[in-house]
Every structure is written in structure tokens, then in C-alpha cells.
N, C-alpha and C positions, 0 to 999 in steps of 0.2 A: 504493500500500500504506500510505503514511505519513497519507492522508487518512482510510481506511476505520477503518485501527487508531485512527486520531485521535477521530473521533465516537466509537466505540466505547467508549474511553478517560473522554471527556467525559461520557460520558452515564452512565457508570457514578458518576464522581466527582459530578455533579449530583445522583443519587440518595441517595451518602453523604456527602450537605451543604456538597461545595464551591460555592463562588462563582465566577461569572465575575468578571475582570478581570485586568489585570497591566499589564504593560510599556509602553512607548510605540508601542512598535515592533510589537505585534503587533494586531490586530483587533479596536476596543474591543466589545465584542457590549449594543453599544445598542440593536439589532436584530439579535434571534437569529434570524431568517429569513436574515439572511447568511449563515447558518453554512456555507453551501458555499464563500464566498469567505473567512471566517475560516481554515478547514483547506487554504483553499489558497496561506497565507501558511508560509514559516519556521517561524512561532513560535504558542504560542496557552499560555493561563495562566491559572491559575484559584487559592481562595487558601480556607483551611478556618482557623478560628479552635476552638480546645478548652479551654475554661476560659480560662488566664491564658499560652496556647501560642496560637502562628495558624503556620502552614505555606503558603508560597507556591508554587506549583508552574508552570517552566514547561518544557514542550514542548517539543521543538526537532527536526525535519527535520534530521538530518546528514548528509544528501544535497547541502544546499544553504544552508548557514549564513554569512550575514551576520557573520563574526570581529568587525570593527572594532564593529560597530553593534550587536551582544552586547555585547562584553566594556568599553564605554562606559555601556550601559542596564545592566551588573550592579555596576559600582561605583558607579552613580550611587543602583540602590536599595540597596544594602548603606548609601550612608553617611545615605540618610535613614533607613533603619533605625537605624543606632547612636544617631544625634540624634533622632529622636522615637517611632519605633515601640518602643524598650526601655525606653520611661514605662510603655505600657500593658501591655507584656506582658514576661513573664517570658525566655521560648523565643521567640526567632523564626530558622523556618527558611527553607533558599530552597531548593527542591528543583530540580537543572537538569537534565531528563532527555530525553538525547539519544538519537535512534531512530533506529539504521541506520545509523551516524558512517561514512561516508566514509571508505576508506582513503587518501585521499593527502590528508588531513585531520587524520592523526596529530599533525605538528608541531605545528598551530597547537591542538589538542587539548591536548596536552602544555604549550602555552604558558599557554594557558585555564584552565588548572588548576594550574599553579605552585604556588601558594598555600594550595592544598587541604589543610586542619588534620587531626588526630584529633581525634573530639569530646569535649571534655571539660567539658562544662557552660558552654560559651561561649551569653551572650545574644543574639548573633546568628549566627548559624553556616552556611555554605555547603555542601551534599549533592550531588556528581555523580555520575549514574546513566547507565549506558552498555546501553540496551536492542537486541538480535539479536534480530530477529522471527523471522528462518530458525531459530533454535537454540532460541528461548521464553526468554531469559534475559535474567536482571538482573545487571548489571556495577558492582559498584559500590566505589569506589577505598578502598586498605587502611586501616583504623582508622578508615574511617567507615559510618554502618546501612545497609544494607539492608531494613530495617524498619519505617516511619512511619507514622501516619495511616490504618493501613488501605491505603496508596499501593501495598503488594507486593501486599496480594491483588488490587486492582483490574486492575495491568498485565499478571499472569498471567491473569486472568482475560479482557481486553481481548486478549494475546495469542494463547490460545487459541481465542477465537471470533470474533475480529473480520472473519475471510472469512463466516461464516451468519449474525452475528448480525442482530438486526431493529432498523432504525436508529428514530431520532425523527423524525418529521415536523418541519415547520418551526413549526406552532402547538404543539406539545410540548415544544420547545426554549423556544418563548415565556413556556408557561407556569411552566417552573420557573425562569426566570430572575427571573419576576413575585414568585413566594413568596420565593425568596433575595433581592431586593430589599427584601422587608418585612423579612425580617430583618435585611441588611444596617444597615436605617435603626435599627433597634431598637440593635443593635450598638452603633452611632456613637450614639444618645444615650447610652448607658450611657459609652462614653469621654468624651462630651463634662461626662458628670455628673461624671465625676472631676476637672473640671477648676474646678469649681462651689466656691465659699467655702461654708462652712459658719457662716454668721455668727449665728445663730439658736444654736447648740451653744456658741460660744465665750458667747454672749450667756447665755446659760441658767446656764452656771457663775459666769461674775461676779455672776450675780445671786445664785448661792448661797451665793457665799464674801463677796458685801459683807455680806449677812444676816448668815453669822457673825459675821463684824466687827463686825458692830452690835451684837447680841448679847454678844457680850463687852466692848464699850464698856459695855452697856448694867448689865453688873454678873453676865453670866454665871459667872462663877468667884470670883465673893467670896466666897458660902458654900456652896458642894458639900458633899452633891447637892442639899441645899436649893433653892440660888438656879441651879443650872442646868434643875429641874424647872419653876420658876418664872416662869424667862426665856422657855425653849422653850413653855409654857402662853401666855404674855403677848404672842409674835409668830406663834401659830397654829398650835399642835400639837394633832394629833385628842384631847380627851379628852371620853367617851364619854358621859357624863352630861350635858354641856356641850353636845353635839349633838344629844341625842336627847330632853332635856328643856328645853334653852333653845330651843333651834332654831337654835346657831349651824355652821351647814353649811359656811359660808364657811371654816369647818377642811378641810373635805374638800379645799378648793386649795391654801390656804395652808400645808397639812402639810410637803407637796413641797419648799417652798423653806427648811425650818427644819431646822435638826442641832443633835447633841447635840456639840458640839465640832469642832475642827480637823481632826481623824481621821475623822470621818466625814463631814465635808464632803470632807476630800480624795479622801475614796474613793470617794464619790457623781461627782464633778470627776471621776477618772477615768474611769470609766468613763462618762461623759457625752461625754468626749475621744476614748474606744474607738470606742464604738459608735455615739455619737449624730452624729459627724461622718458615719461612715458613713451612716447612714441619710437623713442629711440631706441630702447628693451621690447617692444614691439615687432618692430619693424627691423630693426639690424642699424648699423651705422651708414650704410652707404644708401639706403633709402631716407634715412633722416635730412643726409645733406642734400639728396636730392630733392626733398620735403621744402627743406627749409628755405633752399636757395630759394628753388619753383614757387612758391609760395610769394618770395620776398619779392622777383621781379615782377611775378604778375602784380604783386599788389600795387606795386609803384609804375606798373603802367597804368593800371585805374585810374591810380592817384592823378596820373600825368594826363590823364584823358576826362577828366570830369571835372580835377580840381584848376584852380588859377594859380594858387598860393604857394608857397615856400614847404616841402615836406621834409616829412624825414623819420625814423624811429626803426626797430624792427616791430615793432606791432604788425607789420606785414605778414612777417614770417612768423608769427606766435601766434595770429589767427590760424595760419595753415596749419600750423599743428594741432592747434583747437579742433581746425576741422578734420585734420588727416584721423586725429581720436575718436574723430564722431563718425569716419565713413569706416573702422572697424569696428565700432561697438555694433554698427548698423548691419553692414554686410556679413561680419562674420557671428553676428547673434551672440556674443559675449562679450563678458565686462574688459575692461580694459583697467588692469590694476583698482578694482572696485569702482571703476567709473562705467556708467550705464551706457547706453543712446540716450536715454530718457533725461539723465544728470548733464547731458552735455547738448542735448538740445536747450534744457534752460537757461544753460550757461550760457550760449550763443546767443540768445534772443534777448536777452539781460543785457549784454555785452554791448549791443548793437545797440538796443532802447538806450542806454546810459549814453554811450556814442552819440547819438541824434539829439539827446538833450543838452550836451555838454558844450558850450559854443568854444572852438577851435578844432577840433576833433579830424581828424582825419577819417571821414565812416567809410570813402569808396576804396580807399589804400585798406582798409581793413574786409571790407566785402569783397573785393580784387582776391587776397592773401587765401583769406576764409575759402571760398569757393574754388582754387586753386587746390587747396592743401584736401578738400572733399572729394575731387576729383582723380587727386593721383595718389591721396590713401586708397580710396575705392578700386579703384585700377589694380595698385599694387596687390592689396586684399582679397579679390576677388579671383587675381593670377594663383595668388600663393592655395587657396581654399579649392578653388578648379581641380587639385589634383584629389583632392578626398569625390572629388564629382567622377572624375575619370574612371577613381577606382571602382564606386557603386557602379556605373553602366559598364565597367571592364567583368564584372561580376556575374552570377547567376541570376534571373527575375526570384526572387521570391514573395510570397504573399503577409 
């Protein structure tokens, strides 16, 4: 019975994006044509990641549970969790769900759970579920859910049909272990990006605030505004006449790295710090610069095509990255270092409304940058993700 409801179980969970793997102790399904000798071990585990959450689920026969060789394999992954799995995620759960627990199993049941918390927003947190196949019920111990993942509907559902339902064949089993593979690896680089220096971002600031500094050595604030129009003109600010009748273009780059003082460098540095870090653990370094630059001249052709006036800042290029963060939260449906679509749409909209209020503001060098940096995150994000696409139509149909 523990086997039939077990596929049942699995195949359900496979469909709503868990992953195989888990424990040491249970069946690694590196060949899921095993899966008749996987189900007819103890234990079997699989493991669903949801934004900045991942849920691990394991199974367990309490007909016939291995005490010592459990409750060894669960402090050992509980304390890899504390040490490295709560870098990358916020929640992590362990769901342990026992099927058909043995009555003269109580005690050591009882001892197995000892410990067993109320959840109260703990980073790592341990779930015991006590499933009766005879009764259709989920058992699950006081002041902690009954509710995760989807994991109740799937067991009720696994419950109730797992005598008629129509199992997987062994190449069906294959196949979706082949897709959750590709995304597994997708997964692990996005962690492994977090792990990535962003030295390209740290670099881009220093370069903006030596600028000022030089700039103000250079005599920026002797006679304001005079000499700060002056200065900001003399190390590369778009002015308009000056590029479109001299033909000096090399404003269009050099805009980016020039501010009108310590405020607006800081601010430009900040958010350079925000966002461009992120993008740049994201993305890789050599997308960044292409980010940032791309970003930086489109903005300052806007600038140079709607505005009259004297520009200059990188806000060009710190919009693009605003937006390069928003065309992968968007495209690739995950958070970006806990930043949403959702968090970064407001943030854009904010951005821009504050912009359009502010008299001086550069808004078109900022909508130029912004919708640049949307463009060729997009582009890029959609190239990089296209291969998990390849693989699914390189694949089997399955249902």
C-alpha cells in the first residue's frame, strides 16, 4: 500500500515542480527507471524551491522505519541547513511525512519529535505529518500547518486515488526528472551568482566619485553656478549645441561619469550599490558593462533629443539597471536577490512620479537609460532561459 500511494504521491509532486533528491539514506533517483526499487526502500524525498522558500519533503514507511539512521540523516541536514542553506533562502522547510506509523512505534515517534517547535517564522523549521491511509487523513502535530506547498492537496489527492490511479511508466519518470534537472542547474547558477563579487559596480562608483573629486579640485565650487556649469561642461556634460554642431559625441559617454556635486554623485553611488550589484551577480560582468554603458548612451541620446539644457549624471545608466532588474524578475518569473517584478515596478513608477515633480530633473535621460536597460536585460534573459525551453521541446510530450 505504502508503495502504490508512494508513486502516486510522486508523480503528483513531479507534476507540481518538485524535484527528486534528499537524504543519504534513501534512493538517489539517478535512474528513475528504478523507481520500483526506490519505493521499495523506507524513505524517498523530493524538494520544491518558491521564490526565496524551498521545502524539502521526505516520505517515510512507518511500517518499517530505520529510528537511528533517520533521526542521525535529520540533524545532520537540519544543521547544514542552519550553516549554509539560510544564505540563500529565507524559509526553509523539512517536511517529514510518515505513512501508516506503526503502533508499537509510538515511543520512539514520541522521541522523534521531542523537539517539535510552533512555527513562528523560524529560518529553518521542522513539519511532522502523521498520514492514515485507512481514514484519508493528515495528522499533523499542535501549532504546527497542515498546509504547504500545495503538499495537502497533493496527499489527499494521492490518498484518494492511489488504488485506480494510472501510474508513470519508467521513460515518464525519466522524463520529468530530465526537465527538473535543467532547472535544477538553472537554480544552482542563480545561487552560485550570489556568490559572485561585483567588482565592475564597486569599480563604476569610484570612478564617479574620483570624477567629482577632481572636479572640485579642479575649481568646481569657486564661483557657483558659474564655475560648477563650467567645470561639469569642461569634463563632458551633454551640451546640445556642442554635439550637434561641433560633433563632439564623445558627450554622449562621458555624460554618465560627470555630477553636478557630492549629492548627486552620492545618489547616483547609491543606487549603483542597489541595483547594479545586483544585476551584476545576475547577469555576469560582461553583461553588466554592456548594461550599463547601453543604458548610459541611450539615455543621453534622449537627453540630447528632447532636452535643450546642460546634462549630465549617471542616473542614465542606474535607471538601466533598474530596468535590466525588472526585465528579469519579469521574464525569468523570479526574485532577483528578494527583489520582485512587483517591488520594482513601484520602484520605477515612484522614480519617475518624483522625477516629473522635481523641477531640474532630467526625466527623458532617465526614460532613454530605463527602457534601454529593459530591453537588453530582456534580450539577454530570455537568450540565457531559451535553453531550459530547448530542452523541454528537445524532450518526450508528456501529459
Amino acid at each position: 500500500m505504502f508503495q502504490r500511494f508512494s508513486q502516486c504521491l510522486y508523480q503528483l509532486c513531479l507534476k507540481q515542480g518538485f524535484q527528486p533528491g534528499g537524504q543519504k539514506i534513501e534512493m538517489p533517483i539517478q535512474n528513475p527507471a528504478d523507481f520500483g526499487v526506490l519505493f521499495g526502500r523506507f524513505i524517498w524525498s523530493m524538494q520544491k524551491q518558491e521564490q526565496i522558500s524551498i521545502c524539502r519533503l521526505h516520505v517515510v514507511d512507518g511500517t518499517r522505519v530505520d529510528w537511528p539512521q533517520l533521526t542521525k540523516e535529520r540533524d545532520r541536514e537540519q544543521n547544514i541547513a542552519e550553516e549554509t542553506m539560510s544564505a540563500y533562502f529565507r524559509s526553509v522547510f523539512f517536511v517529514y511525512m510518515f505513512v501508516d506509523m506503526d503502533e508499537d512505534d509510538k515511543e520512539k515517534w514520541q522521541e522523534f519529535i521531542k523537539d517539535a517547535a510552533v512555527y513562528e517564522g523560524q529560518p529553518v523549521y521542522l513539519v511532522y505529518w502523521n498520514i492514515d491511509l485507512a481514514k484519508q487523513k493528515i495528522g499533523a502535530l499542535p501549532g504546527q500547518p497542515d498546509a504547504m506547498f500545495g503538499l495537502e492537496k497533493m496527499v489527499r489527492k494521492a490518498m484518494a486515488e492511489y488504488d485506480g490511479a494510472v501510474l508513470f511508466d519508467a521513460d515518464t519518470y525519466t522524463e520529468y526528472a530530465r526537465r527538473q534537472a535543467v532547472k535544477t542547474v538553472i537554480r544552482d547558477n542563480e545561487r552560485k551568482s550570489m556568490r559572485r563579487t561585483p567588482i565592475l559596480a564597486y569599480a563604476m562608483t569610484a570612478i564617479i566619485a574620483a570624477v567629482t573629486a577632481l572636479m572640485y579640485i579642479s575649481g568646481y565650487s569657486s564661483n557657483p553656478p558659474y564655475s560648477e556649469m563650467v567645470t561639469a561642461i569642461r569634463f563632458g556634460a551633454i551640451v546640445p549645441w556642442l554635439v550637434r554642431q561641433n560633433g563632439e559625441y564623445y558627450r554622449l559617454f562621458t555624460a554618465m561619469f560627470v555630477h553636478y556635486g557630492f549629492m548627486h554623485c552620492m545618489m547616483n553611488g547609491m543606487g549603483l550599490l542597489i541595483f547594479g550589484t545586483r544585476v551584476e551577480r545576475f547577469y555576469g560582468h560582461a553583461a553588466f558593462l554592456a548594461i550599463y554603458l547601453f543604458s548610459g548612451v541611450c539615455g543621453s541620446i534622449s537627453s540630447l533629443i528632447f532636452t535643450s539644457g546642460v546634462a549630465a549624471g549617471a542616473s542614465t545608466a542606474v535607471y538601466g539597471m533598474v530596468g535590466a532588474a525588472f526585465a528579469y524578475t519579469a521574464v525569468a518569473k523570479r526574485d532577483m536577490d528578494r527583489l520582485t517584478s512587483y517591488m520594482m515596478l513601484i520602484y520605477i513608477l515612484m522614480g519617475l512620479a518624483i522625477g516629473f515633480m522635481t523641477p531640474g530633473i532630467d526625466n527623458f535621460g532617465h526614460i532613454g537609460g530605463l527602457a534601454a536597460g529593459v530591453a537588453l536585460g530582456a534580450f539577454i534573459t530570455a537568450a540565457f532561459f531559451r535553453f531550459e525551453q530547448k530542452q523541454d521541446e528537445g524532450g518526450k510530450p508528456i501529459e
